[in-house]
SEDREN-279490 format. One record per atom (N, C-alpha, C): residue in three letters; y, z negated, x negated. Coordinates in pm, whole numbers, padded with zeros to 5 digits, always signed. Layout:
// residues N
ALAYZX...
END
This chain:
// residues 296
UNK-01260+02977+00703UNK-01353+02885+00639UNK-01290+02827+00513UNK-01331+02675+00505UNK-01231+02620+00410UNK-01345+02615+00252UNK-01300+02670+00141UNK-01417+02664+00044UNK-01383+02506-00043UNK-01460+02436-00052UNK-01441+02266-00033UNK-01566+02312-00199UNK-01510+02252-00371UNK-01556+02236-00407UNK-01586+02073-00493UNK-01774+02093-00472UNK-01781+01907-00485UNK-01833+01893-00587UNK-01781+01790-00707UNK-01820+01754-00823UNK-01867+01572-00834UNK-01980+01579-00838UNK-02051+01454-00881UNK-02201+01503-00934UNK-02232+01398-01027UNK-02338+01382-01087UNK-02434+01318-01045UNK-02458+01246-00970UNK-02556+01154-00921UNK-02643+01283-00792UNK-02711+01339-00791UNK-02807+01379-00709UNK-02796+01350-00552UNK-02838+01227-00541UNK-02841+01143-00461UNK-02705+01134-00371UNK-02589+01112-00439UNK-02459+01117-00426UNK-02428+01243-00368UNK-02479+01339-00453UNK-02402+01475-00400UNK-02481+01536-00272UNK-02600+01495-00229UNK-02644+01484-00124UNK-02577+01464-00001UNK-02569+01336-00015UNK-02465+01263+00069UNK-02367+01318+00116UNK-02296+01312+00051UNK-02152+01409+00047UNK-02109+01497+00105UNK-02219+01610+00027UNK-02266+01715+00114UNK-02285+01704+00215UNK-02395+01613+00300UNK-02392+01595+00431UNK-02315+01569+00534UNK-02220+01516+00471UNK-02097+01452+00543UNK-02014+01547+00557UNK-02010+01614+00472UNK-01886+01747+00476UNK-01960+01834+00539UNK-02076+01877+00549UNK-02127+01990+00587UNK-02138+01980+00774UNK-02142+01840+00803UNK-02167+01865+00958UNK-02012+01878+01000UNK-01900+01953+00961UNK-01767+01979+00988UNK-01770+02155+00979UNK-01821+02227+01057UNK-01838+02396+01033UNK-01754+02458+00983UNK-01645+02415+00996UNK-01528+02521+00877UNK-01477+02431+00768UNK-01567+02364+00698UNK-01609+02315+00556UNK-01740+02424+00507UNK-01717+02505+00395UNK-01821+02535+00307UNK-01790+02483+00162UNK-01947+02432+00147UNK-01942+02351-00021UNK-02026+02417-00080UNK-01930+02392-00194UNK-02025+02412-00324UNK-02055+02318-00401UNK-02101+02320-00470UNK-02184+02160-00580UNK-02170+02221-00706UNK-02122+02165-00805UNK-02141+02111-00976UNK-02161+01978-00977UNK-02198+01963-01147UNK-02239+01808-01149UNK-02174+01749-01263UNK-02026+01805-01281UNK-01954+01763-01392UNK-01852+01881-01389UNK-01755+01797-01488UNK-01602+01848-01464UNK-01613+01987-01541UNK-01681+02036-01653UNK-01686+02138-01689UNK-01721+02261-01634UNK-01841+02226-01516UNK-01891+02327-01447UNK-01823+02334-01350UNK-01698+02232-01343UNK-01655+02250-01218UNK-01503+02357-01234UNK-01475+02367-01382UNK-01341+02474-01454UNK-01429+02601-01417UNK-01527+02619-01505UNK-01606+02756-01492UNK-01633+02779-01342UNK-01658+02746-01220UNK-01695+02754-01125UNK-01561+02816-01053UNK-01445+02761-01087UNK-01311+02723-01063UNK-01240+02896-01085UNK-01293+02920-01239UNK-01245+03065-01303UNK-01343+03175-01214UNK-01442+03146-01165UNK-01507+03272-01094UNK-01463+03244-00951UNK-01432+03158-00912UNK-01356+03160-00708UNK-01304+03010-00703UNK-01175+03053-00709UNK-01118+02896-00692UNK-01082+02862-00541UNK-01114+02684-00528UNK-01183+02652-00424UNK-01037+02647-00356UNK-01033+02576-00222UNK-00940+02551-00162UNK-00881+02417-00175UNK-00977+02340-00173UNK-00963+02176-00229UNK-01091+02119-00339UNK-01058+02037-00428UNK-01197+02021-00509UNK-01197+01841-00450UNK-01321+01835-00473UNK-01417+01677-00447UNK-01428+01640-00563UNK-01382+01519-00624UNK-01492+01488-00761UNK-01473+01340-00792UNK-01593+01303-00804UNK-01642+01175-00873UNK-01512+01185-01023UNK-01527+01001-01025UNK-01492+00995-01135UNK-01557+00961-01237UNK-01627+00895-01223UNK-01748+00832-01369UNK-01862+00970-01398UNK-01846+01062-01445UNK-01941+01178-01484UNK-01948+01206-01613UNK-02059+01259-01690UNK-02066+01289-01809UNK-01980+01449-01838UNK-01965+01427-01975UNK-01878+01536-02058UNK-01761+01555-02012UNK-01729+01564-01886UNK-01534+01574-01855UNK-01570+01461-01732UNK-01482+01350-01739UNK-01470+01272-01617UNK-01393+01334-01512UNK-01308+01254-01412UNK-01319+01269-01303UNK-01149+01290-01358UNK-01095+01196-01405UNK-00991+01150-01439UNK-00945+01284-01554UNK-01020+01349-01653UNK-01006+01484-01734UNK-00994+01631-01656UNK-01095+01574-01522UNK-01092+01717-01430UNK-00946+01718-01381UNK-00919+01611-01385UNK-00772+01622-01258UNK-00639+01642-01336UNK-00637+01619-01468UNK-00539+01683-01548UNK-00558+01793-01598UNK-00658+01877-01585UNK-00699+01989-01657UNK-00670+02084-01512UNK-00713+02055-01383UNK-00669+02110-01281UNK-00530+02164-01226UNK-00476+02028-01238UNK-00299+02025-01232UNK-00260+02144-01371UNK-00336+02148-01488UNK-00252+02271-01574UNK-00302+02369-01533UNK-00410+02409-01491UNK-00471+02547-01478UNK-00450+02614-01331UNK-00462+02484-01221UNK-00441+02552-01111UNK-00353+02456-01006UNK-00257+02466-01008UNK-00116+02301-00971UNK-00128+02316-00850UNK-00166+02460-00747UNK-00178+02442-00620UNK-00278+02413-00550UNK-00404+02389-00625UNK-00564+02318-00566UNK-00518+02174-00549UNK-00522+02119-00457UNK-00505+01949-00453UNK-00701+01886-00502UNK-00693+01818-00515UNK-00813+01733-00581UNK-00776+01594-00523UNK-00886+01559-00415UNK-00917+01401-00414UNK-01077+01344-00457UNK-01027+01209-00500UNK-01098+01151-00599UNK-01170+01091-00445UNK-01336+01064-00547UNK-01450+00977-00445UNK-01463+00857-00582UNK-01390+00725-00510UNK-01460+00629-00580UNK-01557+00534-00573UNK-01596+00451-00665UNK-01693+00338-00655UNK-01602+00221-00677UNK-01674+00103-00615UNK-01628-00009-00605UNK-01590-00099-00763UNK-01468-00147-00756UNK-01413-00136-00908UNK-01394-00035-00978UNK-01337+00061-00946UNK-01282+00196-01041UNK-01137+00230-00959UNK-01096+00090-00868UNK-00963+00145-00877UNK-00811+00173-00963UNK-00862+00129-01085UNK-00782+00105-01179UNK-00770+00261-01261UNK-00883+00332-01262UNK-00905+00444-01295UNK-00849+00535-01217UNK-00861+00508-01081UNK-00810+00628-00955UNK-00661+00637-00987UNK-00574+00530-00987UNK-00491+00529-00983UNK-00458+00604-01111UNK-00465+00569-01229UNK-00426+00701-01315UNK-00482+00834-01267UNK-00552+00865-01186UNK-00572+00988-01144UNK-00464+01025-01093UNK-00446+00938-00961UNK-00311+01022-00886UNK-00243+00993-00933UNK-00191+00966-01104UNK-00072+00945-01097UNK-00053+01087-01210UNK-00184+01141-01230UNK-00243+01232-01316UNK-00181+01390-01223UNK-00196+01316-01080UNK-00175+01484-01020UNK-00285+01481-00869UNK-00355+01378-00862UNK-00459+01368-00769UNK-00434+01371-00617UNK-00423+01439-00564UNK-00379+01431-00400UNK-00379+01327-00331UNK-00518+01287-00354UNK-00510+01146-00274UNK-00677+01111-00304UNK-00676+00993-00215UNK-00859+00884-00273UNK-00939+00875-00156UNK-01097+00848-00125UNK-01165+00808-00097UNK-01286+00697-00139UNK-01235+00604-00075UNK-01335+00534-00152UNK-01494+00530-00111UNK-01601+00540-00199UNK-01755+00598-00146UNK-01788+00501-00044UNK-01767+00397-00037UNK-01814+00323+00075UNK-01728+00359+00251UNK-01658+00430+00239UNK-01573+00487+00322UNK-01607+00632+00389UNK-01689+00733+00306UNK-01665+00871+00325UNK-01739+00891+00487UNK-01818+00847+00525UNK-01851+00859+00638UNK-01760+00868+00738UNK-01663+00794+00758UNK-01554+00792+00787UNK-01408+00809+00810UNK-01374+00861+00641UNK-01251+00883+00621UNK-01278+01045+00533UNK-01373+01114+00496UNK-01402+01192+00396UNK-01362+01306+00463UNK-01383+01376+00566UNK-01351+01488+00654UNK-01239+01475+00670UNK-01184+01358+00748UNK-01021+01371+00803UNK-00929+01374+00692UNK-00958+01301+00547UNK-00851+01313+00425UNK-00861+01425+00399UNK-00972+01531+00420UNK-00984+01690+00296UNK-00909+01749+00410UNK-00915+01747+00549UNK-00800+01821+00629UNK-00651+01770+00615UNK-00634+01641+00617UNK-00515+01629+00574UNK-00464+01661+00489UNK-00535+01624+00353UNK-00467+01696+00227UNK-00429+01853+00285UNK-00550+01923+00295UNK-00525+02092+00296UNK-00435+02091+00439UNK-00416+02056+00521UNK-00277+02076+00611UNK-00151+02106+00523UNK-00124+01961+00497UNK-00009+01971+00381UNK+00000+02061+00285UNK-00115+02087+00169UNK-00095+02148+00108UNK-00050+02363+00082UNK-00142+02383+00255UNK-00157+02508+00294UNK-00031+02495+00316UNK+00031+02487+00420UNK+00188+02485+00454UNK+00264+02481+00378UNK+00271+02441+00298UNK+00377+02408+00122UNK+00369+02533+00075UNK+00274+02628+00096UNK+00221+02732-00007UNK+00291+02826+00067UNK+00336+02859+00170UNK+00401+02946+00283UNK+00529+02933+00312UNK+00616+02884+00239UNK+00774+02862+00282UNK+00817+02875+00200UNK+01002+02924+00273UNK+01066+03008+00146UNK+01117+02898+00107UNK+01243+02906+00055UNK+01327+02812-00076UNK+01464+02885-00008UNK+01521+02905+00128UNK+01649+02908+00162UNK+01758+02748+00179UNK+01667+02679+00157UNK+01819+02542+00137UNK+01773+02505+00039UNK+01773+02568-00110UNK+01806+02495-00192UNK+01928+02462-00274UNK+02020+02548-00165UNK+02204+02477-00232UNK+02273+02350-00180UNK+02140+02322-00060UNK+02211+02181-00009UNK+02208+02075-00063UNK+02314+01983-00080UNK+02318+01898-00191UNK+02274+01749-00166UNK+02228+01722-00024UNK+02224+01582+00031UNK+02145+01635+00136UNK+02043+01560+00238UNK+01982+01574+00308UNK+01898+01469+00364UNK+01919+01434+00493UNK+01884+01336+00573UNK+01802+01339+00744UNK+01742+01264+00726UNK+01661+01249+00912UNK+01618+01130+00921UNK+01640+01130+01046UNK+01597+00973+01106UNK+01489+00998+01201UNK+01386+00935+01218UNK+01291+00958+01382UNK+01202+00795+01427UNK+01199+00787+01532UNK+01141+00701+01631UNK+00994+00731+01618UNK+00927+00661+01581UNK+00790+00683+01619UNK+00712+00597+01631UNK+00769+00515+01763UNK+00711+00409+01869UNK+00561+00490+01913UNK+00453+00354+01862UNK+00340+00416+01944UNK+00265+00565+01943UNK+00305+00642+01815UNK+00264+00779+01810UNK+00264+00791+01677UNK+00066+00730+01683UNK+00026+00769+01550UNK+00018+00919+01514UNK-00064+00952+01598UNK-00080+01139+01587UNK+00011+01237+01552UNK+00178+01116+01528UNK+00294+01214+01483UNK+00334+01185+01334UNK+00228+01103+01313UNK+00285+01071+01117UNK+00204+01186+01054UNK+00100+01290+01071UNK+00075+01339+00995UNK+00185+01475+01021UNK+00275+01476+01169UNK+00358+01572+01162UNK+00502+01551+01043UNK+00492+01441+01115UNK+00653+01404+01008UNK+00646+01420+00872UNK+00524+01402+00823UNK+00467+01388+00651UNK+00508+01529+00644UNK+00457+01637+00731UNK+00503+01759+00699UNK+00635+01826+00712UNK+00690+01762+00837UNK+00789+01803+00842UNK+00936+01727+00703UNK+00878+01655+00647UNK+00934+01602+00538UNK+00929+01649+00440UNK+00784+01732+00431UNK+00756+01819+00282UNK+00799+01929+00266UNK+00817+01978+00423UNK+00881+02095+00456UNK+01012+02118+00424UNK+01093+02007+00435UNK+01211+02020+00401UNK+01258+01990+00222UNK+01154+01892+00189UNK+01209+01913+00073UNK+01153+02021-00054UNK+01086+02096+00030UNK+01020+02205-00040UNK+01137+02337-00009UNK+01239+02296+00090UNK+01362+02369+00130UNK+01468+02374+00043UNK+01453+02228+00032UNK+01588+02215-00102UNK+01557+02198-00201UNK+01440+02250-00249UNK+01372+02270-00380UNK+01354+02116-00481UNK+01339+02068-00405UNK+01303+01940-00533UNK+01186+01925-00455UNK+01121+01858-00623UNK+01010+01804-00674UNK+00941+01935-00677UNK+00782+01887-00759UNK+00688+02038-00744UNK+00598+02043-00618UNK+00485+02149-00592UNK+00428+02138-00473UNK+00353+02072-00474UNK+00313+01968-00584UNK+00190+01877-00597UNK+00272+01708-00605UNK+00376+01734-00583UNK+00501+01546-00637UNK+00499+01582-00480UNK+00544+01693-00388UNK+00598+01682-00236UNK+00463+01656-00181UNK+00325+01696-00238UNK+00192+01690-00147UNK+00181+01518-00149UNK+00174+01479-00266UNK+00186+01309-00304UNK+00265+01228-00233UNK+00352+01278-00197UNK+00452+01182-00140UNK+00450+01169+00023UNK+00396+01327+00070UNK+00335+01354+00190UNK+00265+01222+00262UNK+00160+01240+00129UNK+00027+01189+00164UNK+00065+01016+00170UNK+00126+00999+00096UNK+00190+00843+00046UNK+00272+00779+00182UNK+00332+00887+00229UNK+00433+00833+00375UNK+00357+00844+00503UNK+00230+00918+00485UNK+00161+00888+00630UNK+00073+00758+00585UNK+00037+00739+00482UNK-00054+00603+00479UNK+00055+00481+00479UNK+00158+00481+00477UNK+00267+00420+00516UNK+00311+00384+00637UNK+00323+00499+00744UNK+00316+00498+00862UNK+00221+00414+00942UNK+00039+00479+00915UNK-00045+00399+00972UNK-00071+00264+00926UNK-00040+00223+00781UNK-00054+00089+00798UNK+00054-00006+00872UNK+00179+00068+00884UNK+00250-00013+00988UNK+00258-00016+01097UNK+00172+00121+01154UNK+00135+00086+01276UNK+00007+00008+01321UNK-00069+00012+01243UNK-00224-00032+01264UNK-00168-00181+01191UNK-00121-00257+01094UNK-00112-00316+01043UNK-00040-00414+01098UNK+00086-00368+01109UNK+00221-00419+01145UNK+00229-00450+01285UNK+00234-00350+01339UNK+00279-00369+01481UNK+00162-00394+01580UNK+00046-00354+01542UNK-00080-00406+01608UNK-00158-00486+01572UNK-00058-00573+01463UNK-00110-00658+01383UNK-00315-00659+01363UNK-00374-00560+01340UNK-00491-00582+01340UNK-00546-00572+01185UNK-00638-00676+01157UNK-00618-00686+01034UNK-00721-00585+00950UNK-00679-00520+00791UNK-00683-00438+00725UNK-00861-00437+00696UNK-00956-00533+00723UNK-01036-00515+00658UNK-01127-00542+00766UNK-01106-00568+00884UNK-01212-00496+01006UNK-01239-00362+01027UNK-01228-00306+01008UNK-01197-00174+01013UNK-01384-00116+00926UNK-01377-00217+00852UNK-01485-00170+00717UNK-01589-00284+00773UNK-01576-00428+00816UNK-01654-00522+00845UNK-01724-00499+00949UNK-01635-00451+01062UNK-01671-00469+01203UNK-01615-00367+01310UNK-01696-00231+01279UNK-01619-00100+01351UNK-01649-00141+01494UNK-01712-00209+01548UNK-01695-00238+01680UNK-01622-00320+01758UNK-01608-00416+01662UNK-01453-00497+01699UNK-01362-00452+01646UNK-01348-00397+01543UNK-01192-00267+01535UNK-01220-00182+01650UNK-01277-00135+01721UNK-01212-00004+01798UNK-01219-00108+01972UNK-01261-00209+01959UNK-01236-00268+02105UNK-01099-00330+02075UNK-01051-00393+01959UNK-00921-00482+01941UNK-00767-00333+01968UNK-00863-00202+01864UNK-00746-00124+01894UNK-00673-00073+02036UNK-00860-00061+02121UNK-00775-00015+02272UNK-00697-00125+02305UNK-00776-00211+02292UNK-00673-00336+02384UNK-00549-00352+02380UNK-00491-00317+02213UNK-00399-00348+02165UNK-00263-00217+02193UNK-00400-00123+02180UNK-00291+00014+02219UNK-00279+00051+02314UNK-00313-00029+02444UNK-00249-00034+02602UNK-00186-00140+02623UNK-00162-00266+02528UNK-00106-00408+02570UNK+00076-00348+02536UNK+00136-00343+02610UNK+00320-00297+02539UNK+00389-00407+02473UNK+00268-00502+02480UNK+00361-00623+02410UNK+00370-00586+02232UNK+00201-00505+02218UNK+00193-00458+02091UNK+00224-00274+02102UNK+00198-00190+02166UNK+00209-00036+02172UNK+00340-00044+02157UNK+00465-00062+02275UNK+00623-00060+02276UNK+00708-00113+02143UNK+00604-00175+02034UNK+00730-00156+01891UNK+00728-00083+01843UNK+00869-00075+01825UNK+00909+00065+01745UNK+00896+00030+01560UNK+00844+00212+01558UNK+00897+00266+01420UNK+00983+00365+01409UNK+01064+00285+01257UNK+01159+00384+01281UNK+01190+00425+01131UNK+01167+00524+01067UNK+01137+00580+00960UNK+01263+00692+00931UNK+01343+00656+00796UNK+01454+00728+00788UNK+01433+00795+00628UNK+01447+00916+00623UNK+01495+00982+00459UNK+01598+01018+00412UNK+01651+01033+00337UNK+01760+01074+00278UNK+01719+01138+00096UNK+01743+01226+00098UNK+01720+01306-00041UNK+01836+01399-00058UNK+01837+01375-00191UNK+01914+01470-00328UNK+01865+01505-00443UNK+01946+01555-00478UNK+01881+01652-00599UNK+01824+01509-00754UNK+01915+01421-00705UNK+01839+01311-00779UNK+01749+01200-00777UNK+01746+01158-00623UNK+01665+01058-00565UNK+01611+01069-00438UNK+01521+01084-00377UNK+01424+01076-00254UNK+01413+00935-00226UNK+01489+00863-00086UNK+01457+00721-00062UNK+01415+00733+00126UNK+01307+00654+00145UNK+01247+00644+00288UNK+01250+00534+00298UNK+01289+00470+00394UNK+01258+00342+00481UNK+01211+00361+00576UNK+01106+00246+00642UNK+01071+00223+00742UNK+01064+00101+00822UNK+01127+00091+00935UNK+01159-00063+01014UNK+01034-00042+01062UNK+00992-00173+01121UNK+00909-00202+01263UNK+00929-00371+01300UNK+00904-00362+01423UNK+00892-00447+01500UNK+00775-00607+01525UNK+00680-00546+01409UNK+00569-00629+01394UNK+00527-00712+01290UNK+00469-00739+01222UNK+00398-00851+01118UNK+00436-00767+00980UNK+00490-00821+00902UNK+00516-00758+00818UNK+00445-00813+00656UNK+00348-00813+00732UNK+00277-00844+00596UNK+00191-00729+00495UNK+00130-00646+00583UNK+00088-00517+00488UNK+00179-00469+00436UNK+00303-00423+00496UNK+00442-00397+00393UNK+00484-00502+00291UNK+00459-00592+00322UNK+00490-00679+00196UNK+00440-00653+00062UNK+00313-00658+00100UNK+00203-00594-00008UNK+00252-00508-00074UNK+00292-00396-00022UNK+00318-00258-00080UNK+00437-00328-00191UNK+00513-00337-00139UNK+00628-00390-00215UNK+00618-00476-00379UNK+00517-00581-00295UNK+00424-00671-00393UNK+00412-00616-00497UNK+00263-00494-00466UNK+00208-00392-00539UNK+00309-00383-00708UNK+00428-00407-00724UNK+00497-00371-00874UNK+00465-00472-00946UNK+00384-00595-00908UNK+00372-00710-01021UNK+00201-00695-00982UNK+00170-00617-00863UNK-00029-00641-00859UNK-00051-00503-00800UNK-00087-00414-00963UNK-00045-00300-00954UNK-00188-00211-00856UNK-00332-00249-00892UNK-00432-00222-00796UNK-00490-00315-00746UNK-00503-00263-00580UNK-00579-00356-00508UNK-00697-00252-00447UNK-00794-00325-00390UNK-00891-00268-00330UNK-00882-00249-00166UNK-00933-00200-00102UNK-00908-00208+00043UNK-00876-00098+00140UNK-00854-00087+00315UNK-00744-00011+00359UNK-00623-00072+00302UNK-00621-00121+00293UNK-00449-00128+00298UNK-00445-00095+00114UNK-00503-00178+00057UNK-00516-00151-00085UNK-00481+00008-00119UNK-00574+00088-00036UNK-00544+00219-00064UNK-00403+00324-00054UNK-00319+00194+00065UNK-00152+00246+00061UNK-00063+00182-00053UNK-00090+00111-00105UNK-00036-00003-00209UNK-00055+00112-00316UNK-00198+00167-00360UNK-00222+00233-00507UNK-00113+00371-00469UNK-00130+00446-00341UNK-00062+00552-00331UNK+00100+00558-00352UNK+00185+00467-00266UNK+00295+00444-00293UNK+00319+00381-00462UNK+00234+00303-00529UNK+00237+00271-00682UNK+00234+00415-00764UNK+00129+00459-00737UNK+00131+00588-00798UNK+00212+00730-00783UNK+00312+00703-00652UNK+00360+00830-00625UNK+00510+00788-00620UNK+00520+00718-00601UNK+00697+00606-00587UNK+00707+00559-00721UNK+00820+00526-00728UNK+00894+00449-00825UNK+00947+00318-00765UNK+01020+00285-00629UNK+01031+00163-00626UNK+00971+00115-00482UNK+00948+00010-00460UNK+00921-00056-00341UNK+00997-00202-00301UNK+01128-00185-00185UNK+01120-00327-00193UNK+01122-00350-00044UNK+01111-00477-00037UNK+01035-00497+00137UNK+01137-00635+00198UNK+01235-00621+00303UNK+01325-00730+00355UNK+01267-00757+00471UNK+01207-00904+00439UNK+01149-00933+00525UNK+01221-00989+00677UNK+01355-01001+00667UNK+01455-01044+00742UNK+01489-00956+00831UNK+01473-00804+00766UNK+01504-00660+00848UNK+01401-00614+00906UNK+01302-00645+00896UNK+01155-00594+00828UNK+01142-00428+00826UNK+01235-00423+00699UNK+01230-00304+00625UNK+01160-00286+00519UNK+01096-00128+00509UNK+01057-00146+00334UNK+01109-00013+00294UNK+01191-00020+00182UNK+01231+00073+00118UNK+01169+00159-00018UNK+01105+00254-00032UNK+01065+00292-00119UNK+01162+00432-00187UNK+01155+00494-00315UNK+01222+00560-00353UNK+01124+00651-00449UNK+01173+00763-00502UNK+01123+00853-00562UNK+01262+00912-00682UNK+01250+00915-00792UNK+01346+00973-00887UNK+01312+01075-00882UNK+01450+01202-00889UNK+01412+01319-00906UNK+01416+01372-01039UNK+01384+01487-01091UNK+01413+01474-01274UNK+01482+01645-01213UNK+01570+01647-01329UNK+01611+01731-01291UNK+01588+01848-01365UNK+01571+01989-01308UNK+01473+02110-01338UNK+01515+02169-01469
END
């Protein structure tokens, strides 16, 4: 049983929430209604993942998540936002925050992000540190048509660089989380060109455009092809595809239009907040992102 603790103030809100998480049986919640009760709550049984609003009285959302990262660096924390507070989120995760939900979304995306996060993060917590004398380290993989394998690769990426000891377990959970929303927007984005904001407009014409699209081979048969290479000083991933390269553009964009709102918006803030560079050739249709390492 996963102990899932949820911090918001609004009543009403934490209702909700609750409901949403609770019809998932190996979710148990608990409720506070502010960041303070949510430390004290924290010091008598700390949770497995915490929930929390950001706009709350006496410790915000944005105070919980730096006070978390010092007291407890292996709890991941994703943020529930409101419409216009992405400017805030983003200093969250850049604070230490696992990753976002936005409130108009949780119905939807709120269950599958708290398992994703805690996938990643459980696994990180269980492996030794035998390659950390290797000095360079690289993989390449194909992942034509197989969404269901970006949340493997995210791990099998964290896995390794949790091998050769760079970054901490909360920079490798971030970056995790940053390269599968990477993945699906280029597959959902890119190569099935379907656009970023049906999804939220029109769930019934998103899921008839997706079958269609994900049995047509004119759109399923492009490839992705996603390569890393890390050292003890720099972490750099690219990813080709075969399709519209305009949500990758964005990302790239993202260094002169630092928050956007949206799905796709939500890969733009993650790679902003967890990367250092983004650049996107539209000729290759590559996008290269990078990560500096600091050294220990």
């Amino acid at each position: 049983m996963t102990d899932v603790l949820l911090v918001e103030d609004s009543q009403t809100d934490r209702r909700l929430l609750a409901g949403v998480l609770g019809m998932d049986a190996q979710l148990r919640v608990r409720t506070v209604t502010n960041g303070v009760e949510a430390l004290l709550a924290m010091k008598n049984q700390r949770p497995d993942v915490v929930l929390t609003d950001l706009q709350m009285p006496e410790m915000d959302g944005l105070q919980l998540v730096a006070a978390i990262r010092d007291r407890y660096p292996i709890v991941p924390v994703i943020l529930i936002t409101s419409e216009g507070s992405e400017e805030t989120a983003v200093k969250a995760l850049e604070a230490g925050a696992a990753s976002y939900v936005p409130k108009r979304s949780v119905a939807d995306m709120l269950v599958r992000t708290v398992h994703g996060v805690l996938e990643l993060a459980t696994r990180r917590q269980s492996l030794n540190r035998v390659g950390q004398k290797i000095e360079r380290w690289s993989c390449a993989a194909d992942l034509n048509g197989e969404p269901e394998m970006f949340p493997a690769f995210a791990e099998y990426m964290c896995t390794s660089l949790e091998q050769i000891g760079v970054l901490n377990a909360n920079q490798r959970l971030q970056v995790g989380v940053a390269i599968e929303q990477v993945l699906e927007d280029t597959f959902f984005h890119c190569n099935l060109e379907i656009d970023a904001g049906l999804r939220a407009s029109d769930p019934a014409a998103y899921m008839r455009l997706l079958d269609q699209r994900s049995g047509d081979p004119a759109y399923r048969d492009r490839r992705i092809r996603i390569s890393v290479t890390v050292s003890h000083q720099l972490l750099e991933v690219t990813v080709q595809h075969d399709g519209c390269g305009a949500a990758l553009a964005e990302i790239a964009r993202a260094q002169t239009v630092p928050q956007m709102t949206g799905v796709t918006g939500r890969g733009i803030n993650l790679i902003n907040s967890f990367m250092d560079s983004a650049v996107y050739d539209d000729k290759q249709k590559l996008l290269t992102i990078s990560k500096r390492i600091a050294p220990n």
